[in-house]
mmCIF file of the N, C-alpha and C atoms, coordinates in Angstrom:
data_MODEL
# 
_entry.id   MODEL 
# 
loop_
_atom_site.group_PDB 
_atom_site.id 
_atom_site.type_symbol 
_atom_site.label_atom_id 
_atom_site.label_alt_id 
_atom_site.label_comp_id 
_atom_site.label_asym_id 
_atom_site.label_entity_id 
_atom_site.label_seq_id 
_atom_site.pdbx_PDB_ins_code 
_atom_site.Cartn_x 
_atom_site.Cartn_y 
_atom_site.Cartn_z 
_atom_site.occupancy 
_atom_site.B_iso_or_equiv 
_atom_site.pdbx_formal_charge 
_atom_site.auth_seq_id 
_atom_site.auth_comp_id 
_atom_site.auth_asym_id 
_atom_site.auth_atom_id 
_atom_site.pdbx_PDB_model_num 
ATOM 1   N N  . UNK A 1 1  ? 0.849   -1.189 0.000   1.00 0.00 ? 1  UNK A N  1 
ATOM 2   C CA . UNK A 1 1  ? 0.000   0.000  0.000   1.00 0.00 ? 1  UNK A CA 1 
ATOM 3   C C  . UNK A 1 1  ? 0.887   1.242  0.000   1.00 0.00 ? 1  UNK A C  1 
ATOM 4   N N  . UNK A 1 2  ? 0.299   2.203  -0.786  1.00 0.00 ? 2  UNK A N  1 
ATOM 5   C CA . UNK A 1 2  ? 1.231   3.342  -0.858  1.00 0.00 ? 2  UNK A CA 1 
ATOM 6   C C  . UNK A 1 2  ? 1.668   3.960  0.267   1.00 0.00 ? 2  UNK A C  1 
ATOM 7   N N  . UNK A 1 3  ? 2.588   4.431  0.762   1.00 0.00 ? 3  UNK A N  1 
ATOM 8   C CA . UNK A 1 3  ? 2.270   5.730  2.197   1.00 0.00 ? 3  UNK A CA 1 
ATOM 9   C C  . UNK A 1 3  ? 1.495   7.106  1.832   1.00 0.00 ? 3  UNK A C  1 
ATOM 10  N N  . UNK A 1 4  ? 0.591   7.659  2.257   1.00 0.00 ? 4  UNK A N  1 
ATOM 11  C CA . UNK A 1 4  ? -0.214  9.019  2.006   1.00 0.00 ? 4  UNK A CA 1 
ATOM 12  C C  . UNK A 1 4  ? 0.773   9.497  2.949   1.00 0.00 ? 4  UNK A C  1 
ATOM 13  N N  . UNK A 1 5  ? 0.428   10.952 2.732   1.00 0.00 ? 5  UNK A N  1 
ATOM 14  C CA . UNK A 1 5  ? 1.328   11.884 3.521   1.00 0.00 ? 5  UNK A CA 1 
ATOM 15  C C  . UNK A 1 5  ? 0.841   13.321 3.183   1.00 0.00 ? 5  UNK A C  1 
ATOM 16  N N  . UNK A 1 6  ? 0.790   14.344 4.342   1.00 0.00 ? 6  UNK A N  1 
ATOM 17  C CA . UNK A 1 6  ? 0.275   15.967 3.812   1.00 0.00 ? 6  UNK A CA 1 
ATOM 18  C C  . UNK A 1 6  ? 0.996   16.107 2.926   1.00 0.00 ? 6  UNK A C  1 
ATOM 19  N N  . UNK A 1 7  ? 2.533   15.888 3.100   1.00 0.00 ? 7  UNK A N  1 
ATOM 20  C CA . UNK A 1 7  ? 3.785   16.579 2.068   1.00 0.00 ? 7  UNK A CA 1 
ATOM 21  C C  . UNK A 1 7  ? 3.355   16.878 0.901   1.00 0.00 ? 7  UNK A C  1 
ATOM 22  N N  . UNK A 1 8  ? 3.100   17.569 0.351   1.00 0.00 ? 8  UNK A N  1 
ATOM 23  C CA . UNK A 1 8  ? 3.574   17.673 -1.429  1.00 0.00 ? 8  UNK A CA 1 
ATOM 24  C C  . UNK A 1 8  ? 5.160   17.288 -1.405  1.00 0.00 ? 8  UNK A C  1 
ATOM 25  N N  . UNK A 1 9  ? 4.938   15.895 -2.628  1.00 0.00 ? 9  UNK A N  1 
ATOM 26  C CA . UNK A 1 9  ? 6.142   15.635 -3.496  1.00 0.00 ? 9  UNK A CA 1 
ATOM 27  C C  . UNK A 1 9  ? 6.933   16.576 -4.034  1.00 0.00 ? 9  UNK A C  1 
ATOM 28  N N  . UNK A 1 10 ? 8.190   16.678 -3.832  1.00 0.00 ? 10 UNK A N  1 
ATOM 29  C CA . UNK A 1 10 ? 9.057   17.283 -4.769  1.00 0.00 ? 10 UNK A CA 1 
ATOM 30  C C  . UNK A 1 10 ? 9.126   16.934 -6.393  1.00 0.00 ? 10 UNK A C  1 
ATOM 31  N N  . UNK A 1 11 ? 9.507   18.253 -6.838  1.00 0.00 ? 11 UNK A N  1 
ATOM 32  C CA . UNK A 1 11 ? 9.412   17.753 -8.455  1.00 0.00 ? 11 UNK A CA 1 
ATOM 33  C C  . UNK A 1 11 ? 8.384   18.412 -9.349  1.00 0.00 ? 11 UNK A C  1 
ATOM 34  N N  . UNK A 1 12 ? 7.201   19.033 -8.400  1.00 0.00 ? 12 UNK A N  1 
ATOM 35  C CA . UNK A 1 12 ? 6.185   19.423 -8.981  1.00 0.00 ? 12 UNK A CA 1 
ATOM 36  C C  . UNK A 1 12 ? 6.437   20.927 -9.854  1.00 0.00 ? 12 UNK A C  1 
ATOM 37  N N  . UNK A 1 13 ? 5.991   21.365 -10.851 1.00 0.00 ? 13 UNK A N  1 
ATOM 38  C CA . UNK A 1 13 ? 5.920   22.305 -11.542 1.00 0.00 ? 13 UNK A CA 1 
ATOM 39  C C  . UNK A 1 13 ? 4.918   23.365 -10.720 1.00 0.00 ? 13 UNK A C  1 
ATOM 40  N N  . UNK A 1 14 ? 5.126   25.019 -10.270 1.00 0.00 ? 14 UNK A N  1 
ATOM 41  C CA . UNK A 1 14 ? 5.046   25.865 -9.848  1.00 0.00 ? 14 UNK A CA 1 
ATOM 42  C C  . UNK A 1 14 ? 3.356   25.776 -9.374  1.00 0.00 ? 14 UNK A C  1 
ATOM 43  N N  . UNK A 1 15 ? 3.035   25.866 -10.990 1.00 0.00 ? 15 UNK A N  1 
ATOM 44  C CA . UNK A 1 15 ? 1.761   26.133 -11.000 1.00 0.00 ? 15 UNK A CA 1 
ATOM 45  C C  . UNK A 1 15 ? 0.608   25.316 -10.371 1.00 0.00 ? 15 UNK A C  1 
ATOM 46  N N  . UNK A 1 16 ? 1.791   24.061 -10.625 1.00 0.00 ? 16 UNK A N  1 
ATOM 47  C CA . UNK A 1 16 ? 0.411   22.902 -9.921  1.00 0.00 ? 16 UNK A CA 1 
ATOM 48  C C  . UNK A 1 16 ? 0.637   22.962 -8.772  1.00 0.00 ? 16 UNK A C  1 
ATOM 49  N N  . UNK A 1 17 ? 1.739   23.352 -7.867  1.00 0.00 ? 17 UNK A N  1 
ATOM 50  C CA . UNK A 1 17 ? 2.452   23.554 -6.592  1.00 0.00 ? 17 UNK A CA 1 
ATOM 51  C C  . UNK A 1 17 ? 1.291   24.309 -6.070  1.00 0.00 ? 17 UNK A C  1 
ATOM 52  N N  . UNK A 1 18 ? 0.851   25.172 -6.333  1.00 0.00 ? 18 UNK A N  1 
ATOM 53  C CA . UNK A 1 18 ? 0.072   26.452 -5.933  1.00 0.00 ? 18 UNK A CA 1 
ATOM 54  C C  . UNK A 1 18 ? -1.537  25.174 -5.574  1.00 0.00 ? 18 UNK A C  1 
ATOM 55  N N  . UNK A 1 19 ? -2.130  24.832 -6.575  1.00 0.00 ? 19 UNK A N  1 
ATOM 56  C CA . UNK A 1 19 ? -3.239  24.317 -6.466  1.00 0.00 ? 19 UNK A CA 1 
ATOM 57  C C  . UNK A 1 19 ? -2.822  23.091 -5.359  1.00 0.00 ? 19 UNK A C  1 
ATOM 58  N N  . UNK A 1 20 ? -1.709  22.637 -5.376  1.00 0.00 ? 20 UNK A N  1 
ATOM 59  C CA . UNK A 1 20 ? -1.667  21.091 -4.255  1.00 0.00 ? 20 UNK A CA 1 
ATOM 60  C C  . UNK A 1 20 ? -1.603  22.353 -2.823  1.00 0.00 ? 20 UNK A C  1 
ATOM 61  N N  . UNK A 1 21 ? -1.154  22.821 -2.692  1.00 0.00 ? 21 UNK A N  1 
ATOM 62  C CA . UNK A 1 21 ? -1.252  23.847 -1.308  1.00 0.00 ? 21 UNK A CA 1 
ATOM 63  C C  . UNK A 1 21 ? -2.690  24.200 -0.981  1.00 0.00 ? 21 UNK A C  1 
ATOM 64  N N  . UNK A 1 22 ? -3.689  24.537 -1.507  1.00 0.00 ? 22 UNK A N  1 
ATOM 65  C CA . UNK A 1 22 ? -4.984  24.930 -1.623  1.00 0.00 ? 22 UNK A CA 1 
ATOM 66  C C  . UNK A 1 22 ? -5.703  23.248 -1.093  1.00 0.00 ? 22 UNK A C  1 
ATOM 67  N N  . UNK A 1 23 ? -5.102  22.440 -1.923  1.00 0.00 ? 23 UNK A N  1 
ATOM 68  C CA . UNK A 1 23 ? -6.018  20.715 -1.893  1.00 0.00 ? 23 UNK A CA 1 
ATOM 69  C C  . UNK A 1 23 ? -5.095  20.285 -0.786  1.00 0.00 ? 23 UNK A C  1 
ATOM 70  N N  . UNK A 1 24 ? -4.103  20.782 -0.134  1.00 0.00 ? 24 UNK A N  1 
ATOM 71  C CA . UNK A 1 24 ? -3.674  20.241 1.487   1.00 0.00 ? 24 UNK A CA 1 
ATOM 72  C C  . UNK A 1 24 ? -4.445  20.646 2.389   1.00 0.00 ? 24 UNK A C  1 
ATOM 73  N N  . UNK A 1 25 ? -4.557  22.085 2.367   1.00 0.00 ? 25 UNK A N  1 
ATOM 74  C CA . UNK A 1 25 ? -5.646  22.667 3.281   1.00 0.00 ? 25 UNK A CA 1 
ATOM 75  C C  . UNK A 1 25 ? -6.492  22.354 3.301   1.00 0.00 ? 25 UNK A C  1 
ATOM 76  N N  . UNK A 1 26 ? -7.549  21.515 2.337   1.00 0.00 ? 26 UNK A N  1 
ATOM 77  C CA . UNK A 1 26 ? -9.111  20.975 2.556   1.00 0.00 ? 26 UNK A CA 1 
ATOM 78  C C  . UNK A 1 26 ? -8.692  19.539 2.675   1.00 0.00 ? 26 UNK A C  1 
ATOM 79  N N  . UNK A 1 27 ? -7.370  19.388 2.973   1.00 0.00 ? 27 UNK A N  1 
ATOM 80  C CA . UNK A 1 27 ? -7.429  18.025 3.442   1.00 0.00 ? 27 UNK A CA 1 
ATOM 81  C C  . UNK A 1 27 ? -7.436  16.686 2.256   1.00 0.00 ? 27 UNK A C  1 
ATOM 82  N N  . UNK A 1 28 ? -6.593  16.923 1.620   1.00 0.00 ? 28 UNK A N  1 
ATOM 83  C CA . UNK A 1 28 ? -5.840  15.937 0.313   1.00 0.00 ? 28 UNK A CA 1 
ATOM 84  C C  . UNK A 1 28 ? -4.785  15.391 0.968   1.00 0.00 ? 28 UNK A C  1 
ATOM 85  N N  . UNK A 1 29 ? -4.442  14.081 0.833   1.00 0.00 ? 29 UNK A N  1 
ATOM 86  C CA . UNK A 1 29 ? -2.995  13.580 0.754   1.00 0.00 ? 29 UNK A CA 1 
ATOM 87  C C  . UNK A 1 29 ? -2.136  13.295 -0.131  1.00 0.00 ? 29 UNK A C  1 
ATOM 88  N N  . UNK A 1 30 ? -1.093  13.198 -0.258  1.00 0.00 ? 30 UNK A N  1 
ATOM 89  C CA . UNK A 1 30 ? 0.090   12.966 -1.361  1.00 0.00 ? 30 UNK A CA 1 
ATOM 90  C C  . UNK A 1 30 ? 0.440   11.853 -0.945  1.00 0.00 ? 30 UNK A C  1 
ATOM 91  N N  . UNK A 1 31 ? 1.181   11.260 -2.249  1.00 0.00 ? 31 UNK A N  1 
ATOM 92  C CA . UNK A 1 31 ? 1.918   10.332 -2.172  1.00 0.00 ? 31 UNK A CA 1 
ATOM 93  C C  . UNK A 1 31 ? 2.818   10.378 -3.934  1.00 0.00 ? 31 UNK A C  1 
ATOM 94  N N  . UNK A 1 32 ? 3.330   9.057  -3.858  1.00 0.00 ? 32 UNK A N  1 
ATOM 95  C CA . UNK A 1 32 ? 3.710   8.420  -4.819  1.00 0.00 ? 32 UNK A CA 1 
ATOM 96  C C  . UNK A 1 32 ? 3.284   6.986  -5.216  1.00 0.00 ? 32 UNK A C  1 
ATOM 97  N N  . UNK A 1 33 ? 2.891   7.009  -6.744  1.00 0.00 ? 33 UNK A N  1 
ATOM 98  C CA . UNK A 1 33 ? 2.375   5.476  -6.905  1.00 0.00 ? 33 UNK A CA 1 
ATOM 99  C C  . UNK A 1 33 ? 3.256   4.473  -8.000  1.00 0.00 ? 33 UNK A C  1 
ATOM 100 N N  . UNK A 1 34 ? 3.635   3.346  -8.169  1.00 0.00 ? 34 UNK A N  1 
ATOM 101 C CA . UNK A 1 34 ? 4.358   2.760  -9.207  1.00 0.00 ? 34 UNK A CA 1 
ATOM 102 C C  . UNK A 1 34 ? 6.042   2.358  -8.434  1.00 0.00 ? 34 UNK A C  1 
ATOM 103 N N  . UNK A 1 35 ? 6.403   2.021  -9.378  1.00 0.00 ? 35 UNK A N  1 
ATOM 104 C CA . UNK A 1 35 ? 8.193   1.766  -8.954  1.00 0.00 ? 35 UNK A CA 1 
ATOM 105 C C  . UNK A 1 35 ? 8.902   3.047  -9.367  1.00 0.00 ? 35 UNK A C  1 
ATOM 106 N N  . UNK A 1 36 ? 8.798   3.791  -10.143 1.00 0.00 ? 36 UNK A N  1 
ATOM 107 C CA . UNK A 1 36 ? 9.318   4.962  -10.298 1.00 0.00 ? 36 UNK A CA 1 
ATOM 108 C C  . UNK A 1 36 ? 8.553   6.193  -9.549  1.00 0.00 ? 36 UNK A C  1 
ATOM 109 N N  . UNK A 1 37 ? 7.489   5.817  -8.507  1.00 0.00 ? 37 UNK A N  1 
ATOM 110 C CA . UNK A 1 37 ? 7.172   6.583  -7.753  1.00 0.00 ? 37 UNK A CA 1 
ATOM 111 C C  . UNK A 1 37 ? 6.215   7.938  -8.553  1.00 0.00 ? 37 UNK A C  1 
ATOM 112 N N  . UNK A 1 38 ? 5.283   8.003  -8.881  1.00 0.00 ? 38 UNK A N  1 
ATOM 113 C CA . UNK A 1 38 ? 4.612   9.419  -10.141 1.00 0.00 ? 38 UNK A CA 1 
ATOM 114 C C  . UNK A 1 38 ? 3.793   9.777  -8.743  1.00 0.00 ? 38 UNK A C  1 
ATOM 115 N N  . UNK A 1 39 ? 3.707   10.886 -8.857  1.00 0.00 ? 39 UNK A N  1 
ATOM 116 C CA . UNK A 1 39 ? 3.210   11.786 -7.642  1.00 0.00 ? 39 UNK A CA 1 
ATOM 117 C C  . UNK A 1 39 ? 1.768   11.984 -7.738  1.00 0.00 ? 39 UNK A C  1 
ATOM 118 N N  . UNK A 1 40 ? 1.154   11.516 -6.725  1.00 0.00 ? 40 UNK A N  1 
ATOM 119 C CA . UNK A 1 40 ? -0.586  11.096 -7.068  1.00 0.00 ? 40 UNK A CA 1 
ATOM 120 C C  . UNK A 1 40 ? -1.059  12.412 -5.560  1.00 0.00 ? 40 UNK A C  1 
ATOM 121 N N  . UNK A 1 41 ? -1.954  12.657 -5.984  1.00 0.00 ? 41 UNK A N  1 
ATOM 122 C CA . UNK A 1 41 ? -2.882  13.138 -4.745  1.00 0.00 ? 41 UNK A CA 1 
ATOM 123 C C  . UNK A 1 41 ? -4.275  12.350 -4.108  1.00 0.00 ? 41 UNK A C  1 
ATOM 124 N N  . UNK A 1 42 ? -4.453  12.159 -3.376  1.00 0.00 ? 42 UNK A N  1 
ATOM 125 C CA . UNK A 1 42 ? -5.917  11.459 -2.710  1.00 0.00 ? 42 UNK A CA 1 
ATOM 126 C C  . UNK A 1 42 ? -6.763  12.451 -2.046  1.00 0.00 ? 42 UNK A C  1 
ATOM 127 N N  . UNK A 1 43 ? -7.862  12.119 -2.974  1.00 0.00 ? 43 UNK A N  1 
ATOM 128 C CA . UNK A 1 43 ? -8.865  13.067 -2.219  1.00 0.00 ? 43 UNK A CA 1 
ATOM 129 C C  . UNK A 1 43 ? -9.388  12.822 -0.410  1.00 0.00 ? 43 UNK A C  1 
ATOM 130 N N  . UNK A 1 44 ? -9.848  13.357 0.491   1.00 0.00 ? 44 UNK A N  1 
ATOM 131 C CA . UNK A 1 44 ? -10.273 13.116 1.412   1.00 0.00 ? 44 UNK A CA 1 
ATOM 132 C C  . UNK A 1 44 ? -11.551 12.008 1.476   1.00 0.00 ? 44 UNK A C  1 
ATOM 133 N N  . UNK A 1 45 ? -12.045 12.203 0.624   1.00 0.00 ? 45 UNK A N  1 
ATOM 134 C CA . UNK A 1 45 ? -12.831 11.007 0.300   1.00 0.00 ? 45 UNK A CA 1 
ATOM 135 C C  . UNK A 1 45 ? -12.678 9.356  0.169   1.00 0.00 ? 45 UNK A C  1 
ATOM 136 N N  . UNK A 1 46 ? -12.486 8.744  1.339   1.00 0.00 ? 46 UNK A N  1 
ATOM 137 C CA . UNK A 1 46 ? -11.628 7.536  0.627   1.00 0.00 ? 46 UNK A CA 1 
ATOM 138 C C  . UNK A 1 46 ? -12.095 6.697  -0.485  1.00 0.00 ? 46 UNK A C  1 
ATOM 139 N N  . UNK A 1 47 ? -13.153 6.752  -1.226  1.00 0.00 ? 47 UNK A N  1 
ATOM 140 C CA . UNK A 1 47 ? -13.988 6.032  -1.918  1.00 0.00 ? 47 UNK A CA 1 
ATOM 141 C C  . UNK A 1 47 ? -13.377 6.427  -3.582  1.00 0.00 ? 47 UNK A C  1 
ATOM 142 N N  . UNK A 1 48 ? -12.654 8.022  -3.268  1.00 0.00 ? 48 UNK A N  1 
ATOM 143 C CA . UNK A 1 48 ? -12.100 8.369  -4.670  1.00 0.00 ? 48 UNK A CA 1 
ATOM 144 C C  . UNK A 1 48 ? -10.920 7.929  -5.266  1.00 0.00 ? 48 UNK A C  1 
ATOM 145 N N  . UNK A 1 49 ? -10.843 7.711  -6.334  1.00 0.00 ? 49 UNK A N  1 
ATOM 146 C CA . UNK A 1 49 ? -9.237  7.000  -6.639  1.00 0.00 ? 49 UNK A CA 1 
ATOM 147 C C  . UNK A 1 49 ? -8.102  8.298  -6.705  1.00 0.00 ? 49 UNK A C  1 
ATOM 148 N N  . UNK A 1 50 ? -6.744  7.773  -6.700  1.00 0.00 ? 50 UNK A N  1 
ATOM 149 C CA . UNK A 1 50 ? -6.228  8.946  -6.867  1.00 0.00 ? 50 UNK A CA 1 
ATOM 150 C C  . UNK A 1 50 ? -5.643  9.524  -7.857  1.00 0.00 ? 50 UNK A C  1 
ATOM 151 N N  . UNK A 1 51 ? -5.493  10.571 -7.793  1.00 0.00 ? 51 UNK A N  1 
ATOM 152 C CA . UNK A 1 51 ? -5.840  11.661 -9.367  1.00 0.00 ? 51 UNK A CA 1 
ATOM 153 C C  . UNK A 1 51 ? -3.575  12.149 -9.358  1.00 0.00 ? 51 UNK A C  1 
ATOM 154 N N  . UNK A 1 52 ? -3.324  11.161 -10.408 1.00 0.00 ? 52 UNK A N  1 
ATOM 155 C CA . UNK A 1 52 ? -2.189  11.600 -10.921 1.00 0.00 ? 52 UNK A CA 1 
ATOM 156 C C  . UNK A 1 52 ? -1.429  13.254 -11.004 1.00 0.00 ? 52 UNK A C  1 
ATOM 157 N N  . UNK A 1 53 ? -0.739  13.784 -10.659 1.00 0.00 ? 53 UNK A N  1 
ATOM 158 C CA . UNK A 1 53 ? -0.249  15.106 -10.385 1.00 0.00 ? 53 UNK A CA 1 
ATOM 159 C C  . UNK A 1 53 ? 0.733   15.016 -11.800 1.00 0.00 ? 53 UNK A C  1 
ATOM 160 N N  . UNK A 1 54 ? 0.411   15.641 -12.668 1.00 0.00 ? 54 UNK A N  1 
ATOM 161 C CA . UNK A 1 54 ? 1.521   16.130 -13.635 1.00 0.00 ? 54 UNK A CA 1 
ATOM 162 C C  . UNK A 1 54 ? 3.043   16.643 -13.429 1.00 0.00 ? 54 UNK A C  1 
ATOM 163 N N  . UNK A 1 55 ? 4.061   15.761 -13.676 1.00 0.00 ? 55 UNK A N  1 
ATOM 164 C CA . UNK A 1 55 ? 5.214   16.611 -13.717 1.00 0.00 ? 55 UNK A CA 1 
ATOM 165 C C  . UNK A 1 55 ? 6.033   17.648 -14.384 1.00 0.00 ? 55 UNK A C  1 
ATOM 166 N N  . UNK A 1 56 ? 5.156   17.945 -15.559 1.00 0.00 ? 56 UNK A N  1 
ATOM 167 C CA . UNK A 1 56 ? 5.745   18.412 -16.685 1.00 0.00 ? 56 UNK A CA 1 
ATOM 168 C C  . UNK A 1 56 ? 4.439   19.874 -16.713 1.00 0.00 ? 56 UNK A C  1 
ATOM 169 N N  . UNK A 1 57 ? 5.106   21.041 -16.953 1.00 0.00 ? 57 UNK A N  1 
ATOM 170 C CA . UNK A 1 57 ? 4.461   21.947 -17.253 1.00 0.00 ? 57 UNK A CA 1 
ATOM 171 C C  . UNK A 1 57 ? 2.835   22.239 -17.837 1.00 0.00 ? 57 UNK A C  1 
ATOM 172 N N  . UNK A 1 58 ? 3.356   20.929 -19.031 1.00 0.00 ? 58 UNK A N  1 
ATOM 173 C CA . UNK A 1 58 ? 2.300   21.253 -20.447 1.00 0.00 ? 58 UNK A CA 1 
ATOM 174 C C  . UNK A 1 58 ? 1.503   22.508 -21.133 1.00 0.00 ? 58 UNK A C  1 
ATOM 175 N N  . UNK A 1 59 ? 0.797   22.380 -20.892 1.00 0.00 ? 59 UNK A N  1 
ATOM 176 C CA . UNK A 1 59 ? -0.716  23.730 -21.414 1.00 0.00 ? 59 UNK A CA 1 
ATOM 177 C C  . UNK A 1 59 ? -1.650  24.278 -19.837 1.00 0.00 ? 59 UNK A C  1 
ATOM 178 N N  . UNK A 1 60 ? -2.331  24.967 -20.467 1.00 0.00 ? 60 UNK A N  1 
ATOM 179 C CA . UNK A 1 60 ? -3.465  25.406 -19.733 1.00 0.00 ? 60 UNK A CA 1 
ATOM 180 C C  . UNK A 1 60 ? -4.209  24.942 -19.471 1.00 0.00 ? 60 UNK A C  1 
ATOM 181 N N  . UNK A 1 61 ? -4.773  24.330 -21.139 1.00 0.00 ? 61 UNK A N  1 
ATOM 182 C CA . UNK A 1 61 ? -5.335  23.210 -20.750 1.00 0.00 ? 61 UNK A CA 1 
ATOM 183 C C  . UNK A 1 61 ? -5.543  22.298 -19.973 1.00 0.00 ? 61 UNK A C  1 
ATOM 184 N N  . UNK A 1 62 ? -3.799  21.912 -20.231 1.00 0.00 ? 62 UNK A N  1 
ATOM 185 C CA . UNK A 1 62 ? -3.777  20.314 -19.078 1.00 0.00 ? 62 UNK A CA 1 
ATOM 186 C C  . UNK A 1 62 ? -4.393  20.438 -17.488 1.00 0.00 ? 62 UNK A C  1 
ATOM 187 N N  . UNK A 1 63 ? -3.762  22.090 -17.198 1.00 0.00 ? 63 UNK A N  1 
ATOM 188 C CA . UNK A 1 63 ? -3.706  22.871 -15.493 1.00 0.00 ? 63 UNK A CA 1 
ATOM 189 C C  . UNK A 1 63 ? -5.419  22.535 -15.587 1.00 0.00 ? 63 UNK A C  1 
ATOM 190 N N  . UNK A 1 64 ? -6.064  23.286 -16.711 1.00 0.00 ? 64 UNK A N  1 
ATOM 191 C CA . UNK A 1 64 ? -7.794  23.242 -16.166 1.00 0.00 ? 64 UNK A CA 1 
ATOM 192 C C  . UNK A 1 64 ? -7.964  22.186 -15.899 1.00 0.00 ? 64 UNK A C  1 
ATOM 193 N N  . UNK A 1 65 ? -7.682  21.094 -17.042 1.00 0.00 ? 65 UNK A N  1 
ATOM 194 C CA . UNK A 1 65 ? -8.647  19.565 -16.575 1.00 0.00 ? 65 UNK A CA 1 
ATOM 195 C C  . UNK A 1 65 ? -8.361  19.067 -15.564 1.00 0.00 ? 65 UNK A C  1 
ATOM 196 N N  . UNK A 1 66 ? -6.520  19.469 -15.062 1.00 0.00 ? 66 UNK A N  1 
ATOM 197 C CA . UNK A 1 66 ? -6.901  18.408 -13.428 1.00 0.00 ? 66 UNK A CA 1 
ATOM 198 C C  . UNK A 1 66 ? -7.309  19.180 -12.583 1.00 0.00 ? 66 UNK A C  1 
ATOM 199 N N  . UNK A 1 67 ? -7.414  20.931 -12.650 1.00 0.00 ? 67 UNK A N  1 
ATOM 200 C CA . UNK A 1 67 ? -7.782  20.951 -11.756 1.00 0.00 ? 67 UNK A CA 1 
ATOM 201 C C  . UNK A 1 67 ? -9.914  20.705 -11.699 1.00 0.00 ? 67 UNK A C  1 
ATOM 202 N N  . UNK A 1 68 ? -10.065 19.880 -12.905 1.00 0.00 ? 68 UNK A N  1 
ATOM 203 C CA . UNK A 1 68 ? -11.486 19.886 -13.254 1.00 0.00 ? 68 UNK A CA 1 
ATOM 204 C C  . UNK A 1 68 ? -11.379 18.431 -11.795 1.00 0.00 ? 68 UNK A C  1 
ATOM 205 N N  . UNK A 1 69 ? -10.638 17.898 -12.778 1.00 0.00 ? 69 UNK A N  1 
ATOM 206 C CA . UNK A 1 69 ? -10.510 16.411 -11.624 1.00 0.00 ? 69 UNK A CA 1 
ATOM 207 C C  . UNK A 1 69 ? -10.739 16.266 -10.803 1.00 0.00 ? 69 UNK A C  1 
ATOM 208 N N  . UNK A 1 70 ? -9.637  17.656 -9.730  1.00 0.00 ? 70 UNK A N  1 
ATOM 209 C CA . UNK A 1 70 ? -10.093 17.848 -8.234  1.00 0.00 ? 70 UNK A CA 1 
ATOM 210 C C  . UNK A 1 70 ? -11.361 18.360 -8.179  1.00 0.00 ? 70 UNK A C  1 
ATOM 211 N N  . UNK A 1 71 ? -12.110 18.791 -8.778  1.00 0.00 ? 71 UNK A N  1 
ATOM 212 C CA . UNK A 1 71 ? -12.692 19.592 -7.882  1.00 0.00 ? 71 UNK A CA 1 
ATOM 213 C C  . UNK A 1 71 ? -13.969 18.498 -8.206  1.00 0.00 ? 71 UNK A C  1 
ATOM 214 N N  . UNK A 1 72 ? -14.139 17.309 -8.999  1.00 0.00 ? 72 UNK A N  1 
ATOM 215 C CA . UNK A 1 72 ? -14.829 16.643 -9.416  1.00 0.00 ? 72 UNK A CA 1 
ATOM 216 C C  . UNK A 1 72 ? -14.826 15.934 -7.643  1.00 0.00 ? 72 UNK A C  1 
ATOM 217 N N  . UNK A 1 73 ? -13.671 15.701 -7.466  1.00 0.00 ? 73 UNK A N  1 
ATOM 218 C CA . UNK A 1 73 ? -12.615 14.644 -6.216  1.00 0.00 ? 73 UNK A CA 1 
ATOM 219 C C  . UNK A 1 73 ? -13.301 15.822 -4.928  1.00 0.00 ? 73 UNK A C  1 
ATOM 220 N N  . UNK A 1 74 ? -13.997 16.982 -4.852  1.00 0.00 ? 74 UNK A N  1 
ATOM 221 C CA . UNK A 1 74 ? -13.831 17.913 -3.916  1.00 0.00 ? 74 UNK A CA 1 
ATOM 222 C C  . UNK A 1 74 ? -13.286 18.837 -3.533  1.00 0.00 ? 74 UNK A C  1 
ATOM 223 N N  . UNK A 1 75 ? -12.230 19.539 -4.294  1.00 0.00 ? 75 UNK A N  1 
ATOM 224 C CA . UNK A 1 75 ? -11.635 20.137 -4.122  1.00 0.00 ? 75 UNK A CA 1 
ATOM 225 C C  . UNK A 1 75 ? -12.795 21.896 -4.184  1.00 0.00 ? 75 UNK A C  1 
ATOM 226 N N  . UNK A 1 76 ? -12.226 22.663 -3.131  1.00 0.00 ? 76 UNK A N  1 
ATOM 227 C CA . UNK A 1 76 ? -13.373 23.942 -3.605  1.00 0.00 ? 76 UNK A CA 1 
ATOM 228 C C  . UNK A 1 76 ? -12.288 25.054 -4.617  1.00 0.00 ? 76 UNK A C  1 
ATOM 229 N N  . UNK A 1 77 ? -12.455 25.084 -5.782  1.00 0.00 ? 77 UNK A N  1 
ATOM 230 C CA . UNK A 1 77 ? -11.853 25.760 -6.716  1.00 0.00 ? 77 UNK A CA 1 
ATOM 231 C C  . UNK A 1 77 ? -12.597 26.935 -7.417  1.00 0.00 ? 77 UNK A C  1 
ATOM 232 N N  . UNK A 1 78 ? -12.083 28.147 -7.119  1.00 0.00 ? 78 UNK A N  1 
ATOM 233 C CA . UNK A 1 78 ? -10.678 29.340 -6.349  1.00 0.00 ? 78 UNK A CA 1 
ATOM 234 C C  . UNK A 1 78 ? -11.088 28.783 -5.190  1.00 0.00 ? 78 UNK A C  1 
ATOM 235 N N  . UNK A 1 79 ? -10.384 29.285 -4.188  1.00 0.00 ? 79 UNK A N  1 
ATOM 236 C CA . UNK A 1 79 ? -10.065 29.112 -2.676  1.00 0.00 ? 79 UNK A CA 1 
ATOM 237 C C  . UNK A 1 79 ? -11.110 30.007 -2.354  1.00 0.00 ? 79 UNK A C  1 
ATOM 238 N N  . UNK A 1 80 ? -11.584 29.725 -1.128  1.00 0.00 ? 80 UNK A N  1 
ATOM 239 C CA . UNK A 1 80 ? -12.160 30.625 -0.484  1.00 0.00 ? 80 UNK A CA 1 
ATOM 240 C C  . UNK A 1 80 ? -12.098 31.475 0.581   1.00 0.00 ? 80 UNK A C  1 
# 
């Protein structure tokens, strides 16, 4: 079983850095999943699976859809 943990993973790109700080505070956990370890978040929900964290910059795009993910997962997106 994976270890969860508050930490945000190192490695993460700025932008998504910003949104995993926001999804710690309502109570998300981090981890890593696989043998090369890819940096996953878990919603507080235990029933939700967990939603892969991008390492790579990409688009805008990419930033909206996960953060569509979370907020699908619970996340309250802007902060309040």
């Amino acid at each position: 079983m994976p270890e969860k943990t508050r930490k945000i993973p190192a490695g993460i790109h700025k932008d998504y850095r910003k949104v995993c700080k926001v999804a710690q505070e309502q109570g998300f956990l981090f981890g890593k999943l696989g043998k090369k370890g890819h940096p996953v978040v878990w919603p507080p929900d235990p029933r939700r699976r967990p939603i892969p964290i991008p390492t790579t910059p990409g688009s805008q795009g990419l930033l909206a859809g996960w953060i569509q993910q979370l907020k699908r997962a619970g996340l309250q997106w802007p902060p309040p």
